[in-house]
MIDOSE-1310 file (N, C-alpha, C; in nm, 2 decimals, decimal comma, always signed):
residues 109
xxxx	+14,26/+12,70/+10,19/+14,22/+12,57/+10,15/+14,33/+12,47/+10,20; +14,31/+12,37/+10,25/+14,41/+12,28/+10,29/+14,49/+12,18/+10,16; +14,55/+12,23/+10,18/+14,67/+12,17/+10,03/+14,67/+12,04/+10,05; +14,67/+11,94/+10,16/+14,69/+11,81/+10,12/+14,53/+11,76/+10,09
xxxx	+14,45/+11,83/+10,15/+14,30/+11,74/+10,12/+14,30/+11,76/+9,96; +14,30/+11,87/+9,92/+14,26/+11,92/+9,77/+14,37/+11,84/+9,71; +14,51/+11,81/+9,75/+14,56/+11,71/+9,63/+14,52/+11,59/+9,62; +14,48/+11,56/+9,74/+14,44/+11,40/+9,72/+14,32/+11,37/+9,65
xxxx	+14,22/+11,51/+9,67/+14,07/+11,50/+9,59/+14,10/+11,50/+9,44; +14,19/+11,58/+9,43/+14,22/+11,60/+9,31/+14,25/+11,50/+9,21; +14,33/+11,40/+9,25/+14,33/+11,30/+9,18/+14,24/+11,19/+9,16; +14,11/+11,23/+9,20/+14,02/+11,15/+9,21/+13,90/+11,17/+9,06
xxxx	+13,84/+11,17/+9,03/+13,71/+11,23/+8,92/+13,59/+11,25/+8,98; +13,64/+11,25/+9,16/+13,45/+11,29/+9,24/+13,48/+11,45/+9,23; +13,35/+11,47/+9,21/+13,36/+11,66/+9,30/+13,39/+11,62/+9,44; +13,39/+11,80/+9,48/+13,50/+11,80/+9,62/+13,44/+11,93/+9,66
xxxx	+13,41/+11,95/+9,78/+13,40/+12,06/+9,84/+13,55/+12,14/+9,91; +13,56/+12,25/+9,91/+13,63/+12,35/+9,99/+13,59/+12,46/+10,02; +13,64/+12,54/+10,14/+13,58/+12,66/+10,25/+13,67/+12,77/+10,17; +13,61/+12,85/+10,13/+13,70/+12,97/+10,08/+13,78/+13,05/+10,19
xxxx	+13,89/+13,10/+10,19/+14,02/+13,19/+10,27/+14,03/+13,24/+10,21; +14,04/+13,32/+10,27/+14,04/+13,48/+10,24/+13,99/+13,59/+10,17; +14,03/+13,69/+10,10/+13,95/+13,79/+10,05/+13,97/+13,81/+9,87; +14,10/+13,70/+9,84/+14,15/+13,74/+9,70/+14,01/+13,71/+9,58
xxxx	+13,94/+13,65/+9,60/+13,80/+13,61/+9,49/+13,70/+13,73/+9,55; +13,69/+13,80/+9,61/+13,54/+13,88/+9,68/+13,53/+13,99/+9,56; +13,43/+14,01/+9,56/+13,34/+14,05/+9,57/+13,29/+13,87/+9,57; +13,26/+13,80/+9,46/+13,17/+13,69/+9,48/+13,20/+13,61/+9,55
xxxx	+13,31/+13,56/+9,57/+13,30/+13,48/+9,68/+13,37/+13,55/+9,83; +13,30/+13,47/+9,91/+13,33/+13,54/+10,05/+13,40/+13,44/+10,13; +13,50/+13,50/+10,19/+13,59/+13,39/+10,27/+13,46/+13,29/+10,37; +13,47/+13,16/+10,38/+13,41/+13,13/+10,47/+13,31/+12,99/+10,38
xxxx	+13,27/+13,11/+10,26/+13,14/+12,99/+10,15/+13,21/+12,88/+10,13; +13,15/+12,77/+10,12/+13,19/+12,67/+10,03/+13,22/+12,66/+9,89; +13,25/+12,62/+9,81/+13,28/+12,56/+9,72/+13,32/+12,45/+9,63; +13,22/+12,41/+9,57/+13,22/+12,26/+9,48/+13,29/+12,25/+9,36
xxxx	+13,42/+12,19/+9,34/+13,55/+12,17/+9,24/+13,50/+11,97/+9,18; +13,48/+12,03/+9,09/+13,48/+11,91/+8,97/+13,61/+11,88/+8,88; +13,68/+11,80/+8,95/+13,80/+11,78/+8,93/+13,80/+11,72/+8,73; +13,78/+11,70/+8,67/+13,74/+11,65/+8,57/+13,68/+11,77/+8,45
xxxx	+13,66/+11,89/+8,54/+13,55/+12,01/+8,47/+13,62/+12,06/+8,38; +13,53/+12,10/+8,23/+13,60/+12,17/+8,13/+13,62/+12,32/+8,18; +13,77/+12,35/+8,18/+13,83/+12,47/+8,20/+13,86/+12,53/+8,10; +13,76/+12,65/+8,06/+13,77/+12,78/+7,96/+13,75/+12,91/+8,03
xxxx	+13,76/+13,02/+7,93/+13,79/+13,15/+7,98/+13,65/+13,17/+8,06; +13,68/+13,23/+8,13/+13,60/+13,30/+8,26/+13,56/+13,18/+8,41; +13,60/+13,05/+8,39/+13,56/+12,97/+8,47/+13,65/+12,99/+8,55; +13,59/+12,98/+8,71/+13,68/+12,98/+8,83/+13,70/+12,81/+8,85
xxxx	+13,85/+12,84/+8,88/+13,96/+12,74/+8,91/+14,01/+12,70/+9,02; +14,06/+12,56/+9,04/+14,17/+12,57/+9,16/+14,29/+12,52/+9,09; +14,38/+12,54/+9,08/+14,53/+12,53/+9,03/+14,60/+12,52/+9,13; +14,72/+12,47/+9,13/+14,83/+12,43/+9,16/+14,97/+12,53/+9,08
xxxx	+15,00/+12,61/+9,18/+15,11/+12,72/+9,11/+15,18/+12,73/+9,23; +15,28/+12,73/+9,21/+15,41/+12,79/+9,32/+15,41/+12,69/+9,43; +15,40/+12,59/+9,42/+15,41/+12,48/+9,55/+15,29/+12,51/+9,60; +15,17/+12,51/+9,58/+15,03/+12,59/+9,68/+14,93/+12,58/+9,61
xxxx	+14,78/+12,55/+9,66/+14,67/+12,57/+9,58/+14,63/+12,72/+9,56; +14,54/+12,71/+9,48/+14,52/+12,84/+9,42/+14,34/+12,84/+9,37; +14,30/+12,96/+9,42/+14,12/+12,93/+9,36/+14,10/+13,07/+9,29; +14,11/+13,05/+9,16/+14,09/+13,21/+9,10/+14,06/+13,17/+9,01
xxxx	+14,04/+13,32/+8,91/+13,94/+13,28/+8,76/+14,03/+13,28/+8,63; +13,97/+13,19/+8,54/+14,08/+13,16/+8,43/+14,05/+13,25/+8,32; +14,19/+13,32/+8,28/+14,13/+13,41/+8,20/+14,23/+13,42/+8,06; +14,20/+13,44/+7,94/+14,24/+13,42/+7,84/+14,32/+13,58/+7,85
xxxx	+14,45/+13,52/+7,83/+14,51/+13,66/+7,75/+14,58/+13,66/+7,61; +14,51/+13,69/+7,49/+14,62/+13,67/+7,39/+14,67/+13,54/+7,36; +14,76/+13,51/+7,33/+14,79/+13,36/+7,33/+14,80/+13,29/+7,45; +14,82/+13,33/+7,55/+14,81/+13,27/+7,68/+14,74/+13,23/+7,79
xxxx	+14,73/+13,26/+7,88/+14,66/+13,24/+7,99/+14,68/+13,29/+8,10; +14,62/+13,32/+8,21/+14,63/+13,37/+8,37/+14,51/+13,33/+8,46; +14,56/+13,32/+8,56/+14,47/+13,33/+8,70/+14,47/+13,45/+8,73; +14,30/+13,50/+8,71/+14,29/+13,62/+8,77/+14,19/+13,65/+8,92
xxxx	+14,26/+13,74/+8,98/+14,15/+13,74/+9,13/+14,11/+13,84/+9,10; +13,96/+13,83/+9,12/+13,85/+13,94/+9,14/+13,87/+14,04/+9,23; +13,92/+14,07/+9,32/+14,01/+14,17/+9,42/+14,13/+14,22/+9,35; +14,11/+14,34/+9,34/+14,22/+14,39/+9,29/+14,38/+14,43/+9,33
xxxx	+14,33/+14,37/+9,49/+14,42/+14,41/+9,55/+14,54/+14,29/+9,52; +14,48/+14,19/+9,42/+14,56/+14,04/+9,42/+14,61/+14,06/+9,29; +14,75/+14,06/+9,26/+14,79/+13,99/+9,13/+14,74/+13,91/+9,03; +14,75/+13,90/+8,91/+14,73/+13,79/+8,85/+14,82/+13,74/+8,81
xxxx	+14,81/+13,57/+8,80/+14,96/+13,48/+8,82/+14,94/+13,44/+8,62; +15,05/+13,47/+8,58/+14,99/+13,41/+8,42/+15,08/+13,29/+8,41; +15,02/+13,19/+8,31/+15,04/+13,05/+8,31/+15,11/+13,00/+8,17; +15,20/+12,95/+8,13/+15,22/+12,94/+8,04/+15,12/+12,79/+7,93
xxxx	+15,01/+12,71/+8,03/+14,99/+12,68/+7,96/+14,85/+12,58/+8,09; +14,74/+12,51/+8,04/+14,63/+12,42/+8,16/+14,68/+12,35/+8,23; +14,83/+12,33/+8,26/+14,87/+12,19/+8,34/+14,80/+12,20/+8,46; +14,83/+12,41/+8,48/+14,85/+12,40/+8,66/+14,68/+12,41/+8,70
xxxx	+14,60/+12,41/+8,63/+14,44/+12,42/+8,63/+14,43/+12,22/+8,68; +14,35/+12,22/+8,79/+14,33/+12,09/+8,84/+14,17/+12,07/+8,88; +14,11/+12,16/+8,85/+13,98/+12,15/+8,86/+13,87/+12,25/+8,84; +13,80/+12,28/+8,84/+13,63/+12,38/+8,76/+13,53/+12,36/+8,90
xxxx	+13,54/+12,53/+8,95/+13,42/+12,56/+9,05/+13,27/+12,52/+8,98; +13,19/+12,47/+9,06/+13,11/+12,43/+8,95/+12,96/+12,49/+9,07; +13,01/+12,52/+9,17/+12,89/+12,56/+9,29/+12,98/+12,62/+9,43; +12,87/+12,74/+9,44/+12,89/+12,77/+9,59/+12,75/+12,77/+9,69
xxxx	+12,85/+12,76/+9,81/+12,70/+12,83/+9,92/+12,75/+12,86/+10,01; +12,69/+12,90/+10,08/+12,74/+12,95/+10,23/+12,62/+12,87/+10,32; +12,76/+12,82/+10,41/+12,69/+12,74/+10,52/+12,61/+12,75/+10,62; +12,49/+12,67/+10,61/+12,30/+12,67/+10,71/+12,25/+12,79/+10,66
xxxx	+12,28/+12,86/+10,47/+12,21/+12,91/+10,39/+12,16/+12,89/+10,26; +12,08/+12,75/+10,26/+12,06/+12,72/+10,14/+12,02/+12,80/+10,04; +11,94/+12,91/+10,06/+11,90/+12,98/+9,94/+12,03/+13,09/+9,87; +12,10/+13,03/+9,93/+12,24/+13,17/+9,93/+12,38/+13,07/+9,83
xxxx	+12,30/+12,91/+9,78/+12,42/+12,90/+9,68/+12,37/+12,94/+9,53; +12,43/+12,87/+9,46/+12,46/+12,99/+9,34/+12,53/+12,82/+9,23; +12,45/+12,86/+9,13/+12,57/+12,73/+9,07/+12,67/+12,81/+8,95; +12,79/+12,79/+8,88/+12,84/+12,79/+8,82/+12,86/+12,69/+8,64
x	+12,81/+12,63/+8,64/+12,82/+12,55/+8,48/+12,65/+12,53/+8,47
């Protein structure tokens, strides 16, 4: 995902589209799909995210631990980043698709 587009969307209250990279969210998402971020979206446990962690965007799933929180990637092959608290959460996937497949999106909320 391109870090300067998504911060600047970010600070907006429109939804935003982004192309998924890489493999860290697959099984469900597949590098390449789109994705629709509602910068404004209520972020609770199981909702996929884009965050802001470590100087870098971030698109993983928000997951409750205990008193806490984490970004978890559905790939196991990926870490989960745990969070001390919603700052670094900047927006709620709210739709995907993959592109010149319309029957192939999928909504989220």
């Amino acid at each position: 995902m391109a870090g300067e587009a998504a911060a600047g969307a970010c600070s907006g209250g429109e939804a935003f589209a982004l192309r998924v990279l890489g493999q860290s969210m697959a099984p469900e998402f597949a590098e390449g799909e789109i994705i629709i971020v509602e910068p404004e979206g209520l972020a609770r446990d199981g909702s996929y995210v884009l965050a802001w962690v470590g100087e870098e965007w971030t698109f993983r799933q928000l997951c409750r631990r205990g008193e806490g929180w984490c970004l978890h990637a559905l790939n196991p092959a990926f870490a989960d980043v745990a969070l001390d608290n919603l700052a670094a959460v900047r927006g709620v996937i709210i739709q995907k698709a993959l592109p010149g497949r319309r029957r192939a999106s999928k909504r989220y909320v």
